[in-house]
C-alpha positions as CSV (number, residue, x, y, z in Angstrom):
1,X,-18.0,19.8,-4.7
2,X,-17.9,16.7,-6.7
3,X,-16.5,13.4,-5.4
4,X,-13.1,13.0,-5.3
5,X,-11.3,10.5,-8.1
6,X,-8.5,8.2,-7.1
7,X,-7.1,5.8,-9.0
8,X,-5.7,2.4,-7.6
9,X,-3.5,0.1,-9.4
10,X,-4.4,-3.0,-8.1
11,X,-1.3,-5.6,-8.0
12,X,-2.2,-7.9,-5.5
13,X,-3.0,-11.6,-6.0
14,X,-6.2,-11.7,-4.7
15,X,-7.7,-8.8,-6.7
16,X,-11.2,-8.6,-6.2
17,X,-11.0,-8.8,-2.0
18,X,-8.3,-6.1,-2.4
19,X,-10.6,-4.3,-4.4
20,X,-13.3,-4.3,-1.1
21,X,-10.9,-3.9,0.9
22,X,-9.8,-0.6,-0.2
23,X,-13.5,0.0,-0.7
24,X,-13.9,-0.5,2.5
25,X,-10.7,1.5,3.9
26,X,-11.3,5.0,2.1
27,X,-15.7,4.5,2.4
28,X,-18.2,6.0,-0.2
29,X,-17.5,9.2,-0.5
30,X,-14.5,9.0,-3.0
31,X,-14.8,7.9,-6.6
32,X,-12.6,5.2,-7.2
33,X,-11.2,4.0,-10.3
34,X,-9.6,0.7,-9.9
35,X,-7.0,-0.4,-12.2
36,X,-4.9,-3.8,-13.4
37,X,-1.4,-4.0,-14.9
38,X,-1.9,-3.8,-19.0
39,X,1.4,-5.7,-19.8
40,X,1.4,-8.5,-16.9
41,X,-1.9,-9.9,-18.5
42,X,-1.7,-9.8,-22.0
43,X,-3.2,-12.6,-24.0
44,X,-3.9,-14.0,-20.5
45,X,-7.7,-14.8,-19.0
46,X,-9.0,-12.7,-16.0
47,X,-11.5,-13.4,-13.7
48,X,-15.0,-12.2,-15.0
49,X,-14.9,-10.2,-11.3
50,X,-12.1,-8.6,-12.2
51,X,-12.7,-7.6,-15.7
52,X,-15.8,-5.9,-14.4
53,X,-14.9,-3.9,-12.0
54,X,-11.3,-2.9,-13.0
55,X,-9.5,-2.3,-16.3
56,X,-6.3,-2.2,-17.9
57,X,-4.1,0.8,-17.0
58,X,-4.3,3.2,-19.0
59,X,-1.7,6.6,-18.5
60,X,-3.9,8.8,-20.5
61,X,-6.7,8.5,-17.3
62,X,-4.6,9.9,-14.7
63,X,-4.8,13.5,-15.8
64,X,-8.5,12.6,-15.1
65,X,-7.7,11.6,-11.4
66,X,-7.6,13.7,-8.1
67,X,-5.2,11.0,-6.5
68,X,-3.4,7.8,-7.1
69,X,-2.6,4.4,-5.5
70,X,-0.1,1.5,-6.1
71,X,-0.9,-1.5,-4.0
72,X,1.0,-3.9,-3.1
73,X,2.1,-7.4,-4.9
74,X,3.3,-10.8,-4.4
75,X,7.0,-10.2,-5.7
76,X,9.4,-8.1,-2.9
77,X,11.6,-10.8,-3.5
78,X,12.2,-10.3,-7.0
79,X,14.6,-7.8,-8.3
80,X,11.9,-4.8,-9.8
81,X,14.1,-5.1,-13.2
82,X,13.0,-8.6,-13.1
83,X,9.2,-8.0,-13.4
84,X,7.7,-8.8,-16.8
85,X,5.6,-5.4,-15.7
86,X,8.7,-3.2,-14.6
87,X,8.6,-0.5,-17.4
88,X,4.6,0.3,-17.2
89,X,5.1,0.6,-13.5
90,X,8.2,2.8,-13.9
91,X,6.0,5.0,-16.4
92,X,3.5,5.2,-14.2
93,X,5.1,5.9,-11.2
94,X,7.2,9.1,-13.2
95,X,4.1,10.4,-14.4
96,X,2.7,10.9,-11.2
97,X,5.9,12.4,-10.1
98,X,5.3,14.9,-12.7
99,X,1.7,16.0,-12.0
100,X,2.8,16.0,-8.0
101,X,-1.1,14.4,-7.1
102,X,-1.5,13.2,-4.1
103,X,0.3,9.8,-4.1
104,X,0.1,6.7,-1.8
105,X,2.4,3.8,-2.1
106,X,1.9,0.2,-0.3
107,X,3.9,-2.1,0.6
108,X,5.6,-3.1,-2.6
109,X,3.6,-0.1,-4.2
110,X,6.0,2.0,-1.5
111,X,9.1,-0.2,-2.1
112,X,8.8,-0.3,-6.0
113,X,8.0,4.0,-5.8
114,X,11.3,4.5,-3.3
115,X,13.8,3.0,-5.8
116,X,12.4,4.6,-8.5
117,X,11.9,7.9,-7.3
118,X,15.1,8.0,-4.4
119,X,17.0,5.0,-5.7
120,X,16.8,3.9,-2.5
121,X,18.0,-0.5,-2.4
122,X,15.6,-3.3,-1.1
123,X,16.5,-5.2,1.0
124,X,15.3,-9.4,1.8
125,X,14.5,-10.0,5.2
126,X,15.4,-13.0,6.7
127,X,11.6,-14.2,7.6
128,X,8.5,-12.8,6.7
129,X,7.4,-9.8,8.5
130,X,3.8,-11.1,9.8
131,X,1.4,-10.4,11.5
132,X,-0.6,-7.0,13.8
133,X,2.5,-4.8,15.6
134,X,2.6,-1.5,17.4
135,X,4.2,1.5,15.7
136,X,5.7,4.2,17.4
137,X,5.2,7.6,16.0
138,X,8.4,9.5,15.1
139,X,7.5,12.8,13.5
140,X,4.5,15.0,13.4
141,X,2.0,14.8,10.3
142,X,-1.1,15.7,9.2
143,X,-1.7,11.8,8.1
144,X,-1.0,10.7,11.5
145,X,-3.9,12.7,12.7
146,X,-6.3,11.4,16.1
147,X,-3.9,8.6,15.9
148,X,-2.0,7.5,19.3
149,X,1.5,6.9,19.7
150,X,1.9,2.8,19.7
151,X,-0.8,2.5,16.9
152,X,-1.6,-1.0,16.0
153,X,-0.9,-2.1,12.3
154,X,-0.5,-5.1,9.7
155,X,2.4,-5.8,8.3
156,X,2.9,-8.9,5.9
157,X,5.8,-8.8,4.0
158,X,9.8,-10.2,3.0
159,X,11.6,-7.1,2.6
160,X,12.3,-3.6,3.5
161,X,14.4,-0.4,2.3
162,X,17.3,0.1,2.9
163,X,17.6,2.8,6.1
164,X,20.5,4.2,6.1
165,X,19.7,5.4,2.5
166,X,16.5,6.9,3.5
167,X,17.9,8.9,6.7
168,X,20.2,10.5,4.4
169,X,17.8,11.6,1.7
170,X,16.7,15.2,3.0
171,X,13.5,15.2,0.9
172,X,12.3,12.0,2.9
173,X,10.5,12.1,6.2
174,X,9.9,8.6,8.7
175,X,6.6,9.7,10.4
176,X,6.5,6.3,12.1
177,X,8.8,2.5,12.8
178,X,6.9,-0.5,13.9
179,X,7.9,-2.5,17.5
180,X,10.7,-4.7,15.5
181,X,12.4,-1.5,13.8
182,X,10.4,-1.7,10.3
183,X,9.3,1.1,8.1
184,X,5.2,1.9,8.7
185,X,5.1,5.1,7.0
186,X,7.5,7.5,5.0
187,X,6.4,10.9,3.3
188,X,8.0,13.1,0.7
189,X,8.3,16.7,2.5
190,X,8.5,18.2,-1.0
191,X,6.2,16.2,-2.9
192,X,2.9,14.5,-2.6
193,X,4.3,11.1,-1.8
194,X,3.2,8.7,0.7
195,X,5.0,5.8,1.6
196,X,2.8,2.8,3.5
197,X,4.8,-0.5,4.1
198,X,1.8,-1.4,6.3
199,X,-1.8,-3.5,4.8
200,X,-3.8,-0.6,6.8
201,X,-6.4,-1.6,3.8
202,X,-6.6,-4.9,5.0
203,X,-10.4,-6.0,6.8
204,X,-10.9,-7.9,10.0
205,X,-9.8,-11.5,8.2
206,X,-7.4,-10.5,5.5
207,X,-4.4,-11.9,7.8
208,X,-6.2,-15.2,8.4
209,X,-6.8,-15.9,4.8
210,X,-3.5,-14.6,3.4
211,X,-1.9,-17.2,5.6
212,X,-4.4,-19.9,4.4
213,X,-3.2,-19.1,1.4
214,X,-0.1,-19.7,1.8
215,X,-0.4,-22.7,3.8
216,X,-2.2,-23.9,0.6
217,X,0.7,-22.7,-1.5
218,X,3.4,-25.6,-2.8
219,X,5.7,-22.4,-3.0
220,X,5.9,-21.2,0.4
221,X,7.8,-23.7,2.9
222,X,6.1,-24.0,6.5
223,X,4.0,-20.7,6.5
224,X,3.6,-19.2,9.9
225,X,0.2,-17.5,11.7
226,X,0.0,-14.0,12.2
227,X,1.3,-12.5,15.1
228,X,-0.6,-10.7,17.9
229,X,-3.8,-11.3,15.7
230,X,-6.1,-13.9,17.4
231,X,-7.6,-13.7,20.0
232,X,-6.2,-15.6,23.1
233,X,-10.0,-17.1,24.1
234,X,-11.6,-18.2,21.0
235,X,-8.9,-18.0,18.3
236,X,-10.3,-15.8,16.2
237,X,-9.4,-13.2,14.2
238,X,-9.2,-9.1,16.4
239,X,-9.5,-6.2,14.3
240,X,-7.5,-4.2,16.2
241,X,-6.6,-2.0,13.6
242,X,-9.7,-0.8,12.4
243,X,-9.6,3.1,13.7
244,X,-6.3,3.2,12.7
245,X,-7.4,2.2,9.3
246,X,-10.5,4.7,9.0
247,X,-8.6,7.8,10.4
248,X,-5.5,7.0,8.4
249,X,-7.5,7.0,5.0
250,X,-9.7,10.0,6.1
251,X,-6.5,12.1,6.8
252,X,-4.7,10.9,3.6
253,X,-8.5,11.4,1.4
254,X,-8.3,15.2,3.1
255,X,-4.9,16.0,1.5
256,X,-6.1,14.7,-2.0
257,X,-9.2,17.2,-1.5
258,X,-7.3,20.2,-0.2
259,X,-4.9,19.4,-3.0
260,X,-7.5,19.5,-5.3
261,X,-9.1,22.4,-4.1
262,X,-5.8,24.4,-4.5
263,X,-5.5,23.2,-8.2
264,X,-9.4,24.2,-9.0
């Protein structure tokens, strides 16, 4: 069988290390097709990085596509309405509610998808969600697959959905919560829909270097270290979530090719 296709809309600042990172997450043997928002850059200049290895979304590709994912992006605490971006991402995200692919959401890609698909509210959280946690595994799935119970995970962001709106929509599953009572993953159990409100893409250092970058930032008030991230001895950055990252992906890339087989 050919390679799987999956399209990712990438939204995240640092585009090009998100780009490897998901390379790195779902490994060689997928075809990926990395996309950038079309409306949020017009008339502006791109990196030459990014402008060769991504292009401008384009809706008419994704009946070309075996799978689909939104990243996240660098504006939970904006209201979505308020994003110069909001309608492409709207038309997007109804699109691939129609062709029912194999969809996964992350982080804002999950929180942005929720409201539009379950209207479900976002909600600001008082600090910033940072750093590697444990997540305790709620319900049985398929995507949880030769993962333990207690799996460790990164979490970096400012807001989360709202709960009780979630536990009342029937069509909506909580699979796992992180240690402080957070989201980690949501699923759809009528629709191919995965919702990831943790950065299982992100490599060994993406933690250290988000926070440098904020600590560089003139926008972000005294940014704090990752939690439960370096090591005690020399500092340095653990990857602690690396088998959770590569059985994750290989559990979510199976449903995209059983899906695809089933469509053949």
């Amino acid at each position: 069988m050919e390679q799987i296709k999956v399209g990712v809309l990438n939204l995240m600042q640092n585009k090009f290390e998100t780009m490897i990172n998901f390379q790195s997450a779902l490994g060689k043997d997928v075809d990926l097709k990395f996309y950038y928002s079309a409306t949020r850059y017009i008339n502006r200049k791109l990196d030459l990085n990014i402008t060769k290895n991504m292009k401008p979304l384009n809706l008419e590709d994704i009946s070309t596509l075996d799978g689909f994912i939104i990243t996240g992006a660098p504006v939970e605490k904006l209201d979505f309405s308020k994003l110069s971006y909001s309608d492409e991402i709207n038309q997007l995200i109804d699109l691939l509610n129609r062709m029912n692919i194999p969809q996964l959401y992350v982080c804002w890609g999950a929180m942005a998808a929720l409201n539009r698909l379950y209207d479900i509210d976002k909600m600001i959280l008082p600090h910033k969600t940072f750093g590697v946690f444990q997540n305790q595994i709620i319900t049985s799935t398929t995507l949880l697959d030769n993962i333990s119970n207690n799996f460790p995970a990164p979490h970096a962001r400012y807001a989360e959905m709202n709960h009780e709106q979630i536990n009342n929509e029937s069509t909506l599953q909580i699979d796992a919560i992180s240690e402080n009572g957070l989201f980690t993953l949501v699923e759809s159990t009528i629709k191919h829909q995965t919702f990831l409100f943790s950065h299982l893409e992100y490599q060994k250092d993406s933690l250290d270097k988000e926070y440098h970058r904020e600590l560089a930032s003139e926008k972000i008030k005294h940014p704090l270290p990752a939690n439960n991230y370096y090591s005690p001895l020399d500092h340095k950055p653990i990857f602690s979530w690396k088998q959770t990252q590569q059985n994750f992906y290989n559990n979510w890339l199976k449903t995209v090719t059983e899906h695809k087989l089933t469509t053949c």
